[in-house]
N, C-alpha and C positions, 0 to 999 in steps of 0.2 A: 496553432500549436501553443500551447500553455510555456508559460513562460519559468523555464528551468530553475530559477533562483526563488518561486513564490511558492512556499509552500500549502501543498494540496490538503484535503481532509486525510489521508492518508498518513502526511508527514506530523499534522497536528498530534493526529492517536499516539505515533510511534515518539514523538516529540514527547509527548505527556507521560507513557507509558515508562522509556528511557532516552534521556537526553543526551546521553552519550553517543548511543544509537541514531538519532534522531542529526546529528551533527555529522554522524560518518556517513549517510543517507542524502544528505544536502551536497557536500566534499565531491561525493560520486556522482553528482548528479552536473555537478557543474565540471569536473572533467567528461563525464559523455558530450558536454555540450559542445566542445573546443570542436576547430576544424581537422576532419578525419587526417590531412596531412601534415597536422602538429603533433602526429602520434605516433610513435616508432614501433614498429611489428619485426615478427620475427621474421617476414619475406622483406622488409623492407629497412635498410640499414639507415638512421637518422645522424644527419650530419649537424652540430650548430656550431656556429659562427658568431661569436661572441662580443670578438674582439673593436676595436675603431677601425678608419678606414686607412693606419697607416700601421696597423700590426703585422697583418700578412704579408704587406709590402716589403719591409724591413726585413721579414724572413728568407722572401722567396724572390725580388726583386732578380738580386743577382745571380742568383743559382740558376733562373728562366732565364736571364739574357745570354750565359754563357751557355746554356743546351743550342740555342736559337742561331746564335751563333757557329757551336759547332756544323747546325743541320745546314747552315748557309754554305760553309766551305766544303762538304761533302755529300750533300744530298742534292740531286737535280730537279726537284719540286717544289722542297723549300725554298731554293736558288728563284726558280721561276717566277710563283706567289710575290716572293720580295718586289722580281722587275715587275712585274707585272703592278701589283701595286703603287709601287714608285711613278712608271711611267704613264697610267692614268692620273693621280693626283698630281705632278707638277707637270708631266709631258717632256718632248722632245727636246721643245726650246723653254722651256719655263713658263712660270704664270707670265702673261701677258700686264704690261701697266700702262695706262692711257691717262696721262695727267689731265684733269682737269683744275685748275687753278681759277677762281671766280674773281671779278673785280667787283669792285663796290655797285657797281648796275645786276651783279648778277650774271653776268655772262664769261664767258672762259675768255680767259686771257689767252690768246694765241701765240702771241710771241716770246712771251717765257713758257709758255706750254712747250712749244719748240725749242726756247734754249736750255729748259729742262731736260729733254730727249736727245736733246746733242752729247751735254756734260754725261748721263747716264750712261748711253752708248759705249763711249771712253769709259765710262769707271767698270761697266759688266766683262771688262776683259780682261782686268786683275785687280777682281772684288777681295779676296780674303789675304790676309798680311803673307801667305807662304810664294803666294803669286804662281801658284802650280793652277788653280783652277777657274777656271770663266765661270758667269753667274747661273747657266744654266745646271752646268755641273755641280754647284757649291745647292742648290735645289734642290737635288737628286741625292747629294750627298746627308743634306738633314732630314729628308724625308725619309730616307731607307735607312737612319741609325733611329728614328722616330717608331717605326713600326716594328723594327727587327728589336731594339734596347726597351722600347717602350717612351723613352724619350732621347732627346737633342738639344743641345746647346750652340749659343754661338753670341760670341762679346762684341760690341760694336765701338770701334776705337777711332774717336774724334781727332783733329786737330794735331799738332805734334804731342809724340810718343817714343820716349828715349827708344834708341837702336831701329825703329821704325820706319820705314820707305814705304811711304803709302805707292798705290800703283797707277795712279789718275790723278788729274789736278783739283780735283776735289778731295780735300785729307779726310776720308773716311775711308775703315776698310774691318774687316771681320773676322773675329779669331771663332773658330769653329772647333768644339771639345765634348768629344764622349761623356756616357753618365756614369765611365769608371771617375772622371777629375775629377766630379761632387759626391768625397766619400759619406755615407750613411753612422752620420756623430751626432751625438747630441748633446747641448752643452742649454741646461735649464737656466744657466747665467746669465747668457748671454741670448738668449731664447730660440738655440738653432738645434731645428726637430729634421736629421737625415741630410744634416748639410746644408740647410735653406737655415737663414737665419731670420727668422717672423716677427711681426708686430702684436699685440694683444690682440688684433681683428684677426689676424693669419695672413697678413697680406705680404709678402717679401720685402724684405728689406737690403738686404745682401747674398751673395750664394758664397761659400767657401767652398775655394777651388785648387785642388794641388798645384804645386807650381812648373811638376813634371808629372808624367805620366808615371802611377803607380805601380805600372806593371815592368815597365822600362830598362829597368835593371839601376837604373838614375838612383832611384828610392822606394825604399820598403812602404808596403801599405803599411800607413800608420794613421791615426788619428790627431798626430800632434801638432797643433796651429804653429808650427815651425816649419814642416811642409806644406804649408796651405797660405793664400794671399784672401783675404775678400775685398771681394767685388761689389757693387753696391748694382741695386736690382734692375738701375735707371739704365744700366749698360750691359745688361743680360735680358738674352733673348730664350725665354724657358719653351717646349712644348712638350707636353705626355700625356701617355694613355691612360686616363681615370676611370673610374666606375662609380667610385665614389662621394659625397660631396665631403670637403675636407681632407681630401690623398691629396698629399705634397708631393709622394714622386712618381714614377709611371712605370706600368709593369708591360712587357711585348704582346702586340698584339696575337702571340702564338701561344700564349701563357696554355689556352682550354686546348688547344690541337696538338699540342706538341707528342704526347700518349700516340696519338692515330697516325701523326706521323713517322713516328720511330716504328711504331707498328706497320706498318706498309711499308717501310723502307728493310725493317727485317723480312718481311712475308717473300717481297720483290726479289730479294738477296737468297733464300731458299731458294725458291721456284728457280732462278737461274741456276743456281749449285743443283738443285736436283737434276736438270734440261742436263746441265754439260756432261753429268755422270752418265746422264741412257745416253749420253751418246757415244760414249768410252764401253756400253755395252753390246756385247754381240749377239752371242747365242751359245746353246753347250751341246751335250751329245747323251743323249740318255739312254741309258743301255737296261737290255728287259729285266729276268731273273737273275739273283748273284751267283747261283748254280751255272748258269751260262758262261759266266767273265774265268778263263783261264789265267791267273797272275800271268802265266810260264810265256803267255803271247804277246803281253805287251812291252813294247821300245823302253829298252835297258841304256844306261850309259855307259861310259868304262867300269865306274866305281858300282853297277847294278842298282843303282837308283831310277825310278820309272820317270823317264823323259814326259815332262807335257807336251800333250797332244796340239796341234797346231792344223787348222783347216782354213785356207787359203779362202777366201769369200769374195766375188767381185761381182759385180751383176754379168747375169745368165750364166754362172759356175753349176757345174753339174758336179755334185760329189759323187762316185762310184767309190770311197773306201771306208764305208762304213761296215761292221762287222753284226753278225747275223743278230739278229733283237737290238740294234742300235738306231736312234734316229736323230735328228736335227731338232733343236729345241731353242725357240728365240726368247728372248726376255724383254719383256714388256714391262717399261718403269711408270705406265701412266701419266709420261711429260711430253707434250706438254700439257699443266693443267687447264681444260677446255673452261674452266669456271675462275680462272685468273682474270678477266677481263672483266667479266660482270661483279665480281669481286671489288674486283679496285674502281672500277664506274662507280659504286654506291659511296666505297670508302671516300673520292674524292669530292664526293658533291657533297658530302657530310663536312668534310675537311673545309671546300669552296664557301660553305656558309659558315663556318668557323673567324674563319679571317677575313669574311666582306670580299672574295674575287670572284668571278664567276667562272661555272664549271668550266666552261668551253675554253675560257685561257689556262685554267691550272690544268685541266686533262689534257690540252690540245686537243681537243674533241668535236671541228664543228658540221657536224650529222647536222641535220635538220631544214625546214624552209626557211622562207626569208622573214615571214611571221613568227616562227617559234625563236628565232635569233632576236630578231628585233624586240621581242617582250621579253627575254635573258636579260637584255640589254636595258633597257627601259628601265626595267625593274631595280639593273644593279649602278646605273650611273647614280642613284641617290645618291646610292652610299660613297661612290668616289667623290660628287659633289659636296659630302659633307666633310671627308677628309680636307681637301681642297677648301671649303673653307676655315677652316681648324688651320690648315698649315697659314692661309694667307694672313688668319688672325693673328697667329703669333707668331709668324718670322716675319713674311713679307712685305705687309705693309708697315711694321716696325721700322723695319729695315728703311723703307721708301723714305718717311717723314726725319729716320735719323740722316739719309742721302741731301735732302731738301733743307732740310738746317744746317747743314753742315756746309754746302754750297752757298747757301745765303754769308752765313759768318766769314766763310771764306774768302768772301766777294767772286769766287768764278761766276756763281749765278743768283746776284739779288735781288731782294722781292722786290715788284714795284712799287712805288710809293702809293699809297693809298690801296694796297690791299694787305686783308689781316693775315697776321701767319696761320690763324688756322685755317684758312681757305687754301694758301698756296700750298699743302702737300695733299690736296686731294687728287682722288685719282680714282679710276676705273681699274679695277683688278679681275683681268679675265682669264677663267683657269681653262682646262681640255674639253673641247667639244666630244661629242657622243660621235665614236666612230661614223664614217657611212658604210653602209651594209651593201646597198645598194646608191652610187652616186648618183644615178638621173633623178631618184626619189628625192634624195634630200638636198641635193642643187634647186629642184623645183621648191620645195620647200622654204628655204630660205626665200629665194626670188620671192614667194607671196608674201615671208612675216615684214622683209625688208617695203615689197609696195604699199602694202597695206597698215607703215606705220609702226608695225610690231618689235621693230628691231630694227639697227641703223647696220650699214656698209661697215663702219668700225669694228663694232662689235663680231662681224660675221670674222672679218679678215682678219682680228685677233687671234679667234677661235681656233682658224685654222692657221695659226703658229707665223704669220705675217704680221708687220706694221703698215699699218695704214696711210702713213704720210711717203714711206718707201714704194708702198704699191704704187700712189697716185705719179710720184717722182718718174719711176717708170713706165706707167701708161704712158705720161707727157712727155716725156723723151721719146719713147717708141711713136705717139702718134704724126711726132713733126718732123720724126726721119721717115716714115711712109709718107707724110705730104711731102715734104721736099722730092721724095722718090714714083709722086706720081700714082702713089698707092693705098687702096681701099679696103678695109676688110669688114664683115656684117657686126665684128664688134664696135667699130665706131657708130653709135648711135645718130652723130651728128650729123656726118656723113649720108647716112642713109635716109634719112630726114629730106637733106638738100636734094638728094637722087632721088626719090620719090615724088618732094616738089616740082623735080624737071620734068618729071614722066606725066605729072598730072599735066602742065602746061603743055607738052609736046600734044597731048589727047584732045586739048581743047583747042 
């Protein structure tokens, strides 16, 4: 295909003839050339989006989190979607953490590994300053304002803090705040673009944050750095939902679904108000030609007004007082609708890929074999593994290294001597293992990646919501009260070992 902008012997003539002509000839030629879907038709409405990536945000930020919100406290799907969400990317008990701490050979220090895991233990039981929630909770709590607001905050408060009782002997603890306290200001001054206040790269510097809750009744939303404290960036823990590169703040992950959800939830609401009306319906009496109906016959009251007629209906009622050309006529409202189900099946799988969950937990829906389950599943644990990692990025292991410095400075738990502080807050962060579908399959499973190298006992016992040093504590408690008691069982490896050696000598 000849190349649209070079003009042909054609263009030449009409070029030479009139060059006026010759110019509005070239114009049209290089709009046919664009792609057919940069071109707005009359079947086809054209959208543009002009703006940066923190224009729309600014607009629509909060108007989406407070719909999102409403559908939380009043809708039983959007309700779901959230736990649902929530409880795959941090889980029951939370991301798992397994310190590794390296010494200068290289190899994990074990026994601050462990006095790590001691002091943790105690602090996860009144991690945040209000001392109302444990650490799993305070997980679930940032995750599900992260998805549902589009982002989450939470300040990390070192060492002594006027009015402050930390809740562990370690002085760290965490103030946890909505993305109503970072109101959306901007002050070119001081270079704070929606409440983040930036450096010339865009990199945070402080967040200004109310000092009460806006909506509170405390104080009026306002803008004026007289209700607001800032905070510097070193002690804020930010995460949100982006799309774009350069959005400073995060909009809900319900922002595209929200339409389809109010829509279903209106539909849903019909179809039951229609369901309970046919059922408020009975039947009537239809009587033949009006020449037939004598006024003079039908039940008068006192005052000669015509009494409605009333027929007694129970099952196996036999009417005999129906009057001659009269018959029984039921009414049929068409509820329930037989096409409500297949309906809402498409709506929801539409919806399920909307927001990253899968059909079968937001429908409740699990039809299928143990194949078509398992590749739902397969498919959609990416996406929770990538939430999962997103969250561990930016709360988790924040959180971890500010715990681990904070115990060092303290002296409850200091580093050894001859290892660097950046080795001592390492750590293995291990987020929710992929359901089992079937447990004998993926018990076997694991047993191969473990023999074969692929994967360690820790990691497995992480996975499924255990500690590993707890596990082993308990095998070895449990196995030296069965020996003390004389007793064997096929999980002691060692054991069966030695009983197998006896059985081989007995034979020889």
């Amino acid at each position: 295909m000849a190349d649209p902008v070079t003009p042909t012997l054609p263009d030449r003539l009409v070029n030479w003839l009139s060059p006026e002509k010759g110019i509005r000839r070239m114009n049209a030629r290089r709009i046919q050339a664009y792609y057919e879907a940069a071109k707005p038709s009359r079947t086809r409405k054209f959208r543009r989006d002009s703006g940066g990536p923190n224009v729309q945000v600014f607009q629509g930020a909060v108007a989406i989190r407070n719909q999102v919100r409403h559908l939380e406290q009043n809708h039983d799907i959007t309700r779901g979607i959230l736990r649902t969400l929530t409880t795959n990317i941090v889980g029951p008990k939370g991301i798992g953490i397994e310190p590794q701490p390296r010494s200068s050979d290289g190899k994990v220090h074990k026994d601050y590994a462990k006095a790590l895991l001691d002091a943790w233990r105690e602090w996860q039981m009144k991690p945040e300053v209000t001392g109302q929630y444990h650490w799993a909770r305070v997980q679930r709590l940032l995750a599900n304002t992260w998805i549902r607001d589009g982002e989450s905050f939470a300040q990390m408060l070192t060492g002594p803090v006027p009015a402050l009782t930390h809740g562990s002997s370690v002085p760290f603890s965490l103030e946890m705040f909505e993305p109503d306290m970072v109101p959306f200001f901007n002050d070119t001054r001081l270079g704070v673009r929606q409440g983040i206040e930036l450096s010339a790269w865009g990199r945070p510097r402080a967040y200004w944050v109310h000092k009460n809750h806006p909506t509170d009744g405390i104080v009026m939303l306002s803008s004026s750095r007289d209700d607001m404290k800032r905070i510097t960036a070193d002690k804020v823990l930010h995460i949100a939902s982006t799309d774009r590169i350069g959005q400073v703040r995060g909009v809900s992950e319900f922002a595209s679904v929200i339409t389809r959800l109010e829509d279903i939830k209106d539909y849903e609401e019909s179809e039951r108000v229609a369901a309970k009306i046919s059922a408020l319906l009975t039947a009537y009496v239809k009587r033949g030609n009006p020449e037939m109906l004598d006024p003079d016959t039908l039940p008068r009251d006192i005052e000669g007004n015509i009494e409605p007629r009333e027929i007694s209906m129970q099952p196996g009622t036999i009417i005999d007082t129906l009057e001659i050309g009269e018959e029984i006529g039921m009414i049929d409202s068409k509820r329930p609708n037989p096409n409500l189900i297949t309906f809402r099946q498409g709506q929801l799988k539409a919806l399920a890929a909307g927001v990253g969950a899968t059909y079968s937990s937001v429908a409740r829906d699990y039809n299928g074999t143990f194949s078509s389950q398992r590749q739902e599943l397969v498919e959609q644990w990416v996406n929770y593994a990538t939430l999962t990692d997103e969250f561990v990025g930016n709360m988790v292991q924040p959180i971890w290294e500010g715990f681990v410095r904070a115990a060092d400075l303290s002296g409850v738990v200091p580093i050894p001597r001859g290892m660097s502080p950046e080795s001592a807050n390492d750590a293995l962060f291990i987020g929710q293992s992929m359901p089992w579908i079937d447990p004998l399959k993926e018990a076997k499973a694991w047993t191969e990646l473990v023999r074969a190298g692929f994967a360690s006992e820790a990691e497995v016992m992480r996975k499924r919501g255990v500690n590993p040093l707890d596990v082993l504590d308990q095998i070895d408690k449990f196995r030296q009260d069965a020996k003390a008691r004389g007793l064997v069982f096929d999980s002691d490896a060692a054991w069966k070992t030695i009983s197998e050696n006896m059985h081989a000598d007995d034979d020889d």
